[in-house]
C-alpha positions as CSV (number, residue, x, y, z in Angstrom):
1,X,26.4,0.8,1.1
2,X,25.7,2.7,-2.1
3,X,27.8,5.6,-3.2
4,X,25.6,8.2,-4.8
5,X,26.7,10.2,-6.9
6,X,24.8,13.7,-8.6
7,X,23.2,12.4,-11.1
8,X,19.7,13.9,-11.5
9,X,16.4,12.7,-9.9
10,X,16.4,9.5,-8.0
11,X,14.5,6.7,-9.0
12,X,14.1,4.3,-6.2
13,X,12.5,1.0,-6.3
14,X,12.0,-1.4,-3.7
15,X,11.3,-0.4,-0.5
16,X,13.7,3.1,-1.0
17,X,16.4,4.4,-0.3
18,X,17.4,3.8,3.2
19,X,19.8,6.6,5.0
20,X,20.9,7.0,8.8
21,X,21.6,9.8,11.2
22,X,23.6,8.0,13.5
23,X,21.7,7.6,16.5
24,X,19.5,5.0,18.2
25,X,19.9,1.4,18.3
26,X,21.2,-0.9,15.4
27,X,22.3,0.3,11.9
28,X,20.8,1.3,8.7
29,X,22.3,-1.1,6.7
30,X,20.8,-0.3,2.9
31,X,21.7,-4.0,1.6
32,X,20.3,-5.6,4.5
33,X,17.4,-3.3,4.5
34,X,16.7,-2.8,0.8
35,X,18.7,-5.4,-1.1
36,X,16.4,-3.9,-4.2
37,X,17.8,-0.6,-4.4
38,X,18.5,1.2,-7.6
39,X,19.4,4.7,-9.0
40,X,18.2,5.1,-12.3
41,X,19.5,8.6,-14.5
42,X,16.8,10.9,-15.9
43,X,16.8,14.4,-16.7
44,X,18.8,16.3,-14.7
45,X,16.7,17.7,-11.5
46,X,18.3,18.8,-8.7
47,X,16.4,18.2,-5.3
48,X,16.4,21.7,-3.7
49,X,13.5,21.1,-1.4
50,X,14.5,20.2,2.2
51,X,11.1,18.1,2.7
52,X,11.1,16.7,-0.6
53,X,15.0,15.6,0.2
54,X,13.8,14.3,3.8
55,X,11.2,12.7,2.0
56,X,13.2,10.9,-0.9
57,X,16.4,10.3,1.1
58,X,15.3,10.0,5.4
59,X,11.9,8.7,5.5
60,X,12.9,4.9,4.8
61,X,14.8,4.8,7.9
62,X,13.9,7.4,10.0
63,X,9.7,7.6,9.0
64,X,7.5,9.5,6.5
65,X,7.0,12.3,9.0
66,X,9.6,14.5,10.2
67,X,8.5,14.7,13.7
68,X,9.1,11.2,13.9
69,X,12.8,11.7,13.4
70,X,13.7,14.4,16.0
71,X,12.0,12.1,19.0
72,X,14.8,9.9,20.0
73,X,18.3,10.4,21.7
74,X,20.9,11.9,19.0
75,X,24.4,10.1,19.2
76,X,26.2,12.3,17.5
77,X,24.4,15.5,18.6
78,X,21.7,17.7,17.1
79,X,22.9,21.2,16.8
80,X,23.3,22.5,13.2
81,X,27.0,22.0,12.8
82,X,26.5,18.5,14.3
83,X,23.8,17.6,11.6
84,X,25.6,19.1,8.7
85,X,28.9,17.4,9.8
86,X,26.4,13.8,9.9
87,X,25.1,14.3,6.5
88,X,28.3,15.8,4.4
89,X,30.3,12.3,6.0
90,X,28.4,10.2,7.1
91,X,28.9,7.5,9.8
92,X,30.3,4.2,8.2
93,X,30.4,2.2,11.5
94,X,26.1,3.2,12.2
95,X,25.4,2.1,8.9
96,X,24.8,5.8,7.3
97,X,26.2,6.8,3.7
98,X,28.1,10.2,3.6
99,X,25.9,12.7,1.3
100,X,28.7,15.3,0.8
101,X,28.9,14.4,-3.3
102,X,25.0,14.0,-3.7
103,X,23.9,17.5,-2.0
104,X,25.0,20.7,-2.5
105,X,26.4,22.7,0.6
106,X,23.1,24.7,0.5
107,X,21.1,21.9,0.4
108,X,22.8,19.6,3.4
109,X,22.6,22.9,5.3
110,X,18.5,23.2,4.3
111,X,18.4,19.7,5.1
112,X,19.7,20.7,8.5
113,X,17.6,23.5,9.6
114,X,15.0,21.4,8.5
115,X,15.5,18.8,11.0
116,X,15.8,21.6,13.9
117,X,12.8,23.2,13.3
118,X,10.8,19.4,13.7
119,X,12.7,19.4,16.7
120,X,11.6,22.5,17.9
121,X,7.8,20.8,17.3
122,X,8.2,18.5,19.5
123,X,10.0,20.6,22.3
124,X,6.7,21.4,23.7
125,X,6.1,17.5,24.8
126,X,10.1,17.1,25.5
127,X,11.4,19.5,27.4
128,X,11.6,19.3,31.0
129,X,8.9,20.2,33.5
130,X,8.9,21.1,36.9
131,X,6.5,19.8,39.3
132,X,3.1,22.1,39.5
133,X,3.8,24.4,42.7
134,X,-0.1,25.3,42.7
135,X,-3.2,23.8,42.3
136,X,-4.7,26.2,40.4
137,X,-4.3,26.8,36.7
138,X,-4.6,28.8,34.1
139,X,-5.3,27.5,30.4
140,X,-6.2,29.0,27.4
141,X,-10.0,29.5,27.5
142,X,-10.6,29.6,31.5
143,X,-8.9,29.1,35.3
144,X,-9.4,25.2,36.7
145,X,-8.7,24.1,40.4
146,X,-8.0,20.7,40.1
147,X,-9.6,19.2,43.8
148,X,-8.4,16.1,45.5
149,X,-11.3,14.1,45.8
150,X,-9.2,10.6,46.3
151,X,-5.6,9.5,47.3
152,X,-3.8,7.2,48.5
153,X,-4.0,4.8,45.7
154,X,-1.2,3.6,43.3
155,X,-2.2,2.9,39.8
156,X,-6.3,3.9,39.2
157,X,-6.6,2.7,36.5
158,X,-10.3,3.7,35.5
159,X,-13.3,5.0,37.2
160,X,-17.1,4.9,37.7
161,X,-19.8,7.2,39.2
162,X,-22.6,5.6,41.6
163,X,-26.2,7.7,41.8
164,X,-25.5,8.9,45.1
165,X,-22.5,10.6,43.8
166,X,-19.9,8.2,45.2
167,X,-17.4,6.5,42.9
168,X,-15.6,3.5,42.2
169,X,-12.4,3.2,41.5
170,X,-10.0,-0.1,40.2
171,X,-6.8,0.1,41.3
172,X,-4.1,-1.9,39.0
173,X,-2.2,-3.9,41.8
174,X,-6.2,-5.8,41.8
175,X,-7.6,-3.6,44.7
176,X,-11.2,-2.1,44.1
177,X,-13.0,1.1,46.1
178,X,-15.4,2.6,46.7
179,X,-14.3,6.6,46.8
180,X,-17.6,7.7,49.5
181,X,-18.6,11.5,49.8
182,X,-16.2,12.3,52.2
183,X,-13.4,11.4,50.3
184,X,-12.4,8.1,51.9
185,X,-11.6,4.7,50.4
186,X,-13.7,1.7,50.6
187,X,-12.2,-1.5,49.9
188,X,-14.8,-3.9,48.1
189,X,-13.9,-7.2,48.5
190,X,-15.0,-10.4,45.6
191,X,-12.3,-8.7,42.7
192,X,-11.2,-11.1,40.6
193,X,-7.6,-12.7,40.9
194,X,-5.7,-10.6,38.4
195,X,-2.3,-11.0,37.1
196,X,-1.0,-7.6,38.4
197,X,2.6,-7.9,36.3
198,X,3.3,-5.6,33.5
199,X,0.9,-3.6,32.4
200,X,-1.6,-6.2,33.6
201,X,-4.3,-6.0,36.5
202,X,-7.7,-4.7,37.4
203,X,-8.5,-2.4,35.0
204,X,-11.4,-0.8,33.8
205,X,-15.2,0.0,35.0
206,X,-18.3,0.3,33.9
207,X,-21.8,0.6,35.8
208,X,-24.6,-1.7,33.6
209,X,-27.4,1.3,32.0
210,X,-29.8,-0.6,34.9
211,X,-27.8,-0.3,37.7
212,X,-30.3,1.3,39.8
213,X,-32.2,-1.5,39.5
214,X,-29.8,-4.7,38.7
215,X,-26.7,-3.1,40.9
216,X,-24.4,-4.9,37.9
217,X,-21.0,-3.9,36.8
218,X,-18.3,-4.9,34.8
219,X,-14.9,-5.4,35.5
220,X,-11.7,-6.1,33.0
221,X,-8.6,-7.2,34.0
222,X,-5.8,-10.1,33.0
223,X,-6.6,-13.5,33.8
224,X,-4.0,-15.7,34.1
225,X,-3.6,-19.8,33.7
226,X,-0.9,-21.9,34.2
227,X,0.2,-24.2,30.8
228,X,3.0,-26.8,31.2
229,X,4.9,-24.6,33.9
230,X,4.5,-21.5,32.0
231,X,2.0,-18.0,32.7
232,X,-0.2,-16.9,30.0
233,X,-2.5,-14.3,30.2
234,X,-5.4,-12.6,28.7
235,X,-8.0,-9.5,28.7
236,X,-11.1,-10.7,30.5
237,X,-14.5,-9.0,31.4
238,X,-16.3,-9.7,34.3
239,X,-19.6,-8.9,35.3
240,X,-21.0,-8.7,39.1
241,X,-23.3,-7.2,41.3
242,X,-22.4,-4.9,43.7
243,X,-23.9,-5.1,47.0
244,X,-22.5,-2.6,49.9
245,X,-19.2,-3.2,49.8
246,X,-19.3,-6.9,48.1
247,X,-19.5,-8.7,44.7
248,X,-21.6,-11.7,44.3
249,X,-23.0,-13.5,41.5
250,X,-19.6,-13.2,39.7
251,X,-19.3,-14.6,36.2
252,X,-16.6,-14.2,33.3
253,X,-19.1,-12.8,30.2
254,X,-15.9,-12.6,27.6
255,X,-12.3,-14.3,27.9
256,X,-10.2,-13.0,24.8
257,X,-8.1,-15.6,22.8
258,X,-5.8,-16.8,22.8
259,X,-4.0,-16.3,26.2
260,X,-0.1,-14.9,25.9
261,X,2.8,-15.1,27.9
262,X,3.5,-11.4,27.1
263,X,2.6,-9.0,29.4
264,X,1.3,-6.2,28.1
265,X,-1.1,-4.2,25.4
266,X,-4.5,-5.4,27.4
267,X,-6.5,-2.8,26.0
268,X,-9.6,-3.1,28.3
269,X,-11.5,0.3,27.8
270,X,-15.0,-0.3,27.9
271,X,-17.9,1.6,27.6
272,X,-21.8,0.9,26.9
273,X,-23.2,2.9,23.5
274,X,-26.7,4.2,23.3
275,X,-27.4,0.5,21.6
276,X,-27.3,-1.0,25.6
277,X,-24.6,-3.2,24.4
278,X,-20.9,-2.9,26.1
279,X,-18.3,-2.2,23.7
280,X,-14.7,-2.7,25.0
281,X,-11.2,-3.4,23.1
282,X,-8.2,-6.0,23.9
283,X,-4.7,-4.9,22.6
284,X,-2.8,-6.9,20.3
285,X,-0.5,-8.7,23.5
286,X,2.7,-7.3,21.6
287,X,2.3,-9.8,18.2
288,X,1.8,-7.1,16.2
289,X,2.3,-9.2,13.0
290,X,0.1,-12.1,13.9
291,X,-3.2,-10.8,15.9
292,X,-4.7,-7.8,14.7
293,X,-5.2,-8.5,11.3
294,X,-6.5,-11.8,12.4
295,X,-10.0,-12.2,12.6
296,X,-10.3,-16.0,12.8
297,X,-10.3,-17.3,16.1
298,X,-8.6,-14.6,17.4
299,X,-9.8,-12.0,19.6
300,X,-6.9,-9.2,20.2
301,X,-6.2,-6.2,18.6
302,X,-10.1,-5.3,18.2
303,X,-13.0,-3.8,19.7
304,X,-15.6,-6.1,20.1
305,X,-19.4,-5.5,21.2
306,X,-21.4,-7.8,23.2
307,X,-24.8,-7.9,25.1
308,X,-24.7,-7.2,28.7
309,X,-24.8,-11.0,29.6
310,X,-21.9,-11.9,27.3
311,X,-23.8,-13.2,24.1
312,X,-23.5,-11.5,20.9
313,X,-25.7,-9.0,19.1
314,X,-27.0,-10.5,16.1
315,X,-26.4,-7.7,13.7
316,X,-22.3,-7.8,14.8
317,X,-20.3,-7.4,11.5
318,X,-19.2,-11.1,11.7
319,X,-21.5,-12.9,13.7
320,X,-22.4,-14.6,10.1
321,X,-18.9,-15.3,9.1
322,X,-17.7,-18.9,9.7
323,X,-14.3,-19.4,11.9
324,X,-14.9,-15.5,12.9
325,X,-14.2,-14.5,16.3
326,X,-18.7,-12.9,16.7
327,X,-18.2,-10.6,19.2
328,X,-15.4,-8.6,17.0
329,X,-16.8,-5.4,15.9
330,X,-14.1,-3.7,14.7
331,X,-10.0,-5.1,14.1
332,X,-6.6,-3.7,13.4
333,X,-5.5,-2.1,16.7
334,X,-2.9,-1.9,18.5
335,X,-3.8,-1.1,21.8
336,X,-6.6,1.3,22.7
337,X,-6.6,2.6,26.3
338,X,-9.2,5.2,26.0
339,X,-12.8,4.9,24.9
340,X,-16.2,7.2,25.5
341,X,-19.2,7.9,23.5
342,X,-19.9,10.9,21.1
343,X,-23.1,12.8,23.3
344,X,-24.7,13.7,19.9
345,X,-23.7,10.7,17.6
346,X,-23.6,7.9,19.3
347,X,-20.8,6.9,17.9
348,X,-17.7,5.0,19.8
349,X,-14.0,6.6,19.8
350,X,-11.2,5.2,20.7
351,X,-7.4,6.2,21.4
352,X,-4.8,3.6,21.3
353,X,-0.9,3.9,21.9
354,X,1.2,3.4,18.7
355,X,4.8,2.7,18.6
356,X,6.9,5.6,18.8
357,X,4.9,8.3,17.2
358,X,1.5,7.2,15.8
359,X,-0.8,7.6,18.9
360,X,-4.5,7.3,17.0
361,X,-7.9,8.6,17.9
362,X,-10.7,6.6,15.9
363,X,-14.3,6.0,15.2
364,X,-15.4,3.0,15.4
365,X,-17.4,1.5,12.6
366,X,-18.5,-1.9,12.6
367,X,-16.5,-4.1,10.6
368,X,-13.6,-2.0,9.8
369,X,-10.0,-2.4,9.8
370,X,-8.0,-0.1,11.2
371,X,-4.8,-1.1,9.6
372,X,-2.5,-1.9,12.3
373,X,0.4,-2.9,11.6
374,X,0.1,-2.8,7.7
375,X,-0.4,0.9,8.0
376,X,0.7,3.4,10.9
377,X,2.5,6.6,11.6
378,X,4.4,5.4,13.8
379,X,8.4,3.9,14.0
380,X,9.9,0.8,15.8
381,X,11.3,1.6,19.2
382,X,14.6,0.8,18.1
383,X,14.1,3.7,15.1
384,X,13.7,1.5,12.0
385,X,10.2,1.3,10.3
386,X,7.5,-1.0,11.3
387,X,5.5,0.0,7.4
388,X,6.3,1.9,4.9
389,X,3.1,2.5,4.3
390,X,0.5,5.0,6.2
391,X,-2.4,4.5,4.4
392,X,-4.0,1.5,1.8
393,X,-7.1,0.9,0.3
394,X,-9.7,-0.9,2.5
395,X,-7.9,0.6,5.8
396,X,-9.6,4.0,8.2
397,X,-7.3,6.3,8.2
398,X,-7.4,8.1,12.0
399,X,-9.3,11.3,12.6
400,X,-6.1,12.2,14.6
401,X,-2.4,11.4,15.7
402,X,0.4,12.5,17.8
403,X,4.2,12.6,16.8
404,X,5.6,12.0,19.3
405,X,4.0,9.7,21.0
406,X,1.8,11.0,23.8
407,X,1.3,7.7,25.4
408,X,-2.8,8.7,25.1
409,X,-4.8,6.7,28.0
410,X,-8.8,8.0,29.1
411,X,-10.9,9.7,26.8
412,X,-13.9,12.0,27.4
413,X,-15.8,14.5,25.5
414,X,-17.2,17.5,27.4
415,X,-20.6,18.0,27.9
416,X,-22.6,20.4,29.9
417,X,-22.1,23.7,30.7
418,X,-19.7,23.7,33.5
419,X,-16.9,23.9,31.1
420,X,-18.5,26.4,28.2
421,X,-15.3,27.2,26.0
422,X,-14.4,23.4,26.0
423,X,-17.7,22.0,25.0
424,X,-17.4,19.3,22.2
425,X,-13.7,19.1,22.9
426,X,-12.1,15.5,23.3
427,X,-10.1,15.4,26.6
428,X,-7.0,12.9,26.2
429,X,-4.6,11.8,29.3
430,X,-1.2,11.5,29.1
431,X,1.0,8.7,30.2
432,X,4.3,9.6,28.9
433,X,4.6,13.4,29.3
434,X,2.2,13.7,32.4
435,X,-0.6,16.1,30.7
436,X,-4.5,16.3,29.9
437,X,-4.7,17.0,25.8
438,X,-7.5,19.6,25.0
439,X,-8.2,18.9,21.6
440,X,-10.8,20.8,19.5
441,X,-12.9,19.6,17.3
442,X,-14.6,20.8,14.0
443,X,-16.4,18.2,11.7
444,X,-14.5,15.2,13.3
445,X,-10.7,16.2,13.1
446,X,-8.7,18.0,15.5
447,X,-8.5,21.7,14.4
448,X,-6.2,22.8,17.5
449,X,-4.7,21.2,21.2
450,X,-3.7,23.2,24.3
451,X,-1.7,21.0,26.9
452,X,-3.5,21.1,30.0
453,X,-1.6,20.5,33.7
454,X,1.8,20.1,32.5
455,X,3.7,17.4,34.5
456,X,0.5,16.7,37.2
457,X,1.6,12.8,36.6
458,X,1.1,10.3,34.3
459,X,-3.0,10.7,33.6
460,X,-4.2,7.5,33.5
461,X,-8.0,8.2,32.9
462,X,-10.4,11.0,32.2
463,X,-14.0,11.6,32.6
464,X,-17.0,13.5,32.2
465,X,-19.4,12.6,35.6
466,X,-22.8,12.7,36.0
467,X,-23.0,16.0,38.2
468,X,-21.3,17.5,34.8
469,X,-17.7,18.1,36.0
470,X,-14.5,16.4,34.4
471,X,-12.3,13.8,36.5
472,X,-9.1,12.5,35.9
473,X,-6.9,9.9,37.6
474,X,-3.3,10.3,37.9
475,X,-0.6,7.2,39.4
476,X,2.1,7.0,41.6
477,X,0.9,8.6,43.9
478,X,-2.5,7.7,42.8
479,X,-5.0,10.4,43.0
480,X,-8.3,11.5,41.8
481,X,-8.9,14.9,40.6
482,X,-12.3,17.6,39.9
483,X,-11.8,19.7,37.5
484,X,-13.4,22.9,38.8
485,X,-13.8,26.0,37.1
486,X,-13.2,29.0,38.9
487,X,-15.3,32.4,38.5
């Protein structure tokens, strides 16, 4: 551990100064962590500032933004005398230094209320919520009834509208319907065999731009094979044609590699751009270090684009590049579960989960890297660091994040006039804290959010449908709701 002493401004070198709140898993061990460590003396400065001290003497472990911090359990409590008492001695055995010789009492106790006002950010995602006792609700700009339009599902997972106003819906456990006008469910039989484990199964859908004339669609789920005794798995895409209440003519237009035995981090948002090519992304499979920053043979951790029969556009960013994986159009994600269109732009966005903390919404932009994990905003689950960096040269930067994590999963952008106050907003579900995010927009970056439906469930998927009113489905028990403005 290092003993520091008041000496003036610290100078840190390496990868910084790495301190501990005692809390979470593991220690903070500064020689482990940062064998390179060093305090150099300079004029004599003292830090005063309770971000600036955050910054210099928290971040390393705890991450560059403060909100990133207060999101975990607290071990040895979070009120102010807790926090002070955590700072002034430390906690030898959890790998933290005691601060009482390097901080004034003033500045240990701004260091504290610093902390507790963070937390008090993110006490509008954390604190507990009780089950909606109505249907009806009223949000910032207008009154929605949310109507039952499908139940009795588990896990829908993502959803499509047919011309005659019925929909389809996948269910993750590999079942597929067909939602019909008077709310029932139609099982359509000819889904592919999916691995439903994890957070694998039948996934998205997508209706081809000529499906009143071809009848395709496209499915994605997790195909699985069987390699010397063990089960790997990968993101697939399946195209079909959808007559009555059967596929035929089923064929496998993209098969990401390489197969994992992980479980998770499919990806498998898709969604056709104004160009009539599908655009769709895989997740990373959980190797964050070796896939999304790979663009050689390796198809995870990107958004690719491909034409509707599975061959590749020939202006994709790589198609020219030897050993390149040619359907990748974009690279560096983690694992983006939400994908739609911009109505004016044409442009794709995507959200994608980050670890804890660091949820993103992008633009895609062919070719681009999107910096994951050499950059992010998020921390380990475990509460150490995955970078120290959030931002390098060559990498997007997000148009948007959430600390904490909102576990973001379905994306949309209003149109129409149904919803007038939320036109041009971008409509985000929820996983982890059970909500739809309103956020508004102005000139691409979020300028405000309002938390709509607080504790419905876990809002797996959001859309804006054809007769111009919003959708969302929520799991366990799985249900479909219409967003329905009321006068």
């Amino acid at each position: 551990m290092v003993n520091i002493k008041r000496i003036g401004v610290f100078a840190l070198t390496g990868a910084g100064l790495m301190i501990g709140f005692g809390f979470g898993n593991g220690t903070n061990d500064v020689a482990n962590r940062s064998p390179q460590v060093t305090i150099a003396h300079q004029e004599t400065v003292l830090l005063a500032d309770p971000a600036t001290n955050y910054k210099n003497l928290c971040a390393g472990c705890h991450g560059e933004k403060i909100d990133m911090f207060v999101d975990r359990k607290w071990k040895f409590g979070n009120k102010k005398e807790d926090l002070v008492k955590s700072v002034t001695f430390g906690h030898a055995n959890e790998g933290m230094p005691a601060f009482g010789e390097s901080l004034t009492d003033k500045e240990i106790s701004g260091l504290a209320d610093y902390i507790l006002n963070g937390i008090k950010n993110v006490d509008k995602y954390t604190k507990t919520a009780t089950e909606p006792i109505s249907d009806v609700f009223k949000t910032e700009e207008m009154t929605i009834k949310l109507e039952t339009v499908a139940e009795g599902l588990d896990i829908p997972w993502g959803m499509a509208f047919l011309p005659a106003g019925e929909m389809l819906v996948t269910d993750r456990n590999g079942k597929f319907y067909k939602v019909k006008a008077d709310k029932s469910l139609q099982l359509i039989n000819g889904t592919p065999q999916v691995l439903a484990k994890g957070q694998g199964g039948l996934l998205d859908v997508a209706l081809d731009p000529k499906f009143a004339s071809n009848k395709l669609i496209y499915l994605s789920y997790s195909k699985s094979k069987n390699v010397d005794g063990a089960v790997l798995a990968t993101t697939a895409i399946m195209r079909a044609k959808l007559d009555g209440n059967t596929l035929s003519e089923q064929k496998d237009i993209f098969v990401a590699e390489p197969y994992s035995k992980t479980q998770h981090h499919y990806g498998s948002r898709m969604q056709f751009g104004k160009d009539g090519y599908l655009y769709f992304s895989v997740g990373d499979r959980g190797n964050e270090q070796g896939n999304p920053q790979e663009i050689k043979g390796n198809s995870l951790g990107k958004v690719h684009r491909i034409k509707s029969d599975g061959s590749i556009p020939a202006d994709n960013p790589f198609v020219k590049t030897p050993g390149v994986s040619p359907s990748i159009y974009a690279y560096g994600h983690r694992n983006p579960q939400g994908m739609t269109i911009h109505p004016v732009t044409g442009k794709i966005w995507t959200n994608e989960h980050g670890p804890r903390g660091g949820d993103e919404v992008n633009i895609e932009e062919p070719g681009k890297n999107y910096g994951w994990p050499v950059i992010t905003y998020g921390i380990n689950y475990n509460g150490k660091p995955i970078s120290n960096l959030t931002a390098k040269e060559g990498m997007v930067q997000p148009i948007h994040y959430w600390i904490p994590s909102i576990g973001p999963s379905g994306l949309a952008i209003v149109t129409g006039d149904k919803y007038k106050n939320w036109k041009g907003n971008l409509l985000s579900g929820s996983l982890r804290f059970k909500f739809l995010q309103r956020s508004v927009l102005k000139d691409n970056k979020v300028v405000k959010e309002e938390i709509l439906f607080k504790n419905i469930g876990r809002v797996r998927d959001v859309r804006m449908a054809p007769d111009g009113f919003i959708y969302i489905a929520v799991e366990s028990p799985g249900k479909i709701y219409k967003l329905v403005p009321q006068l």
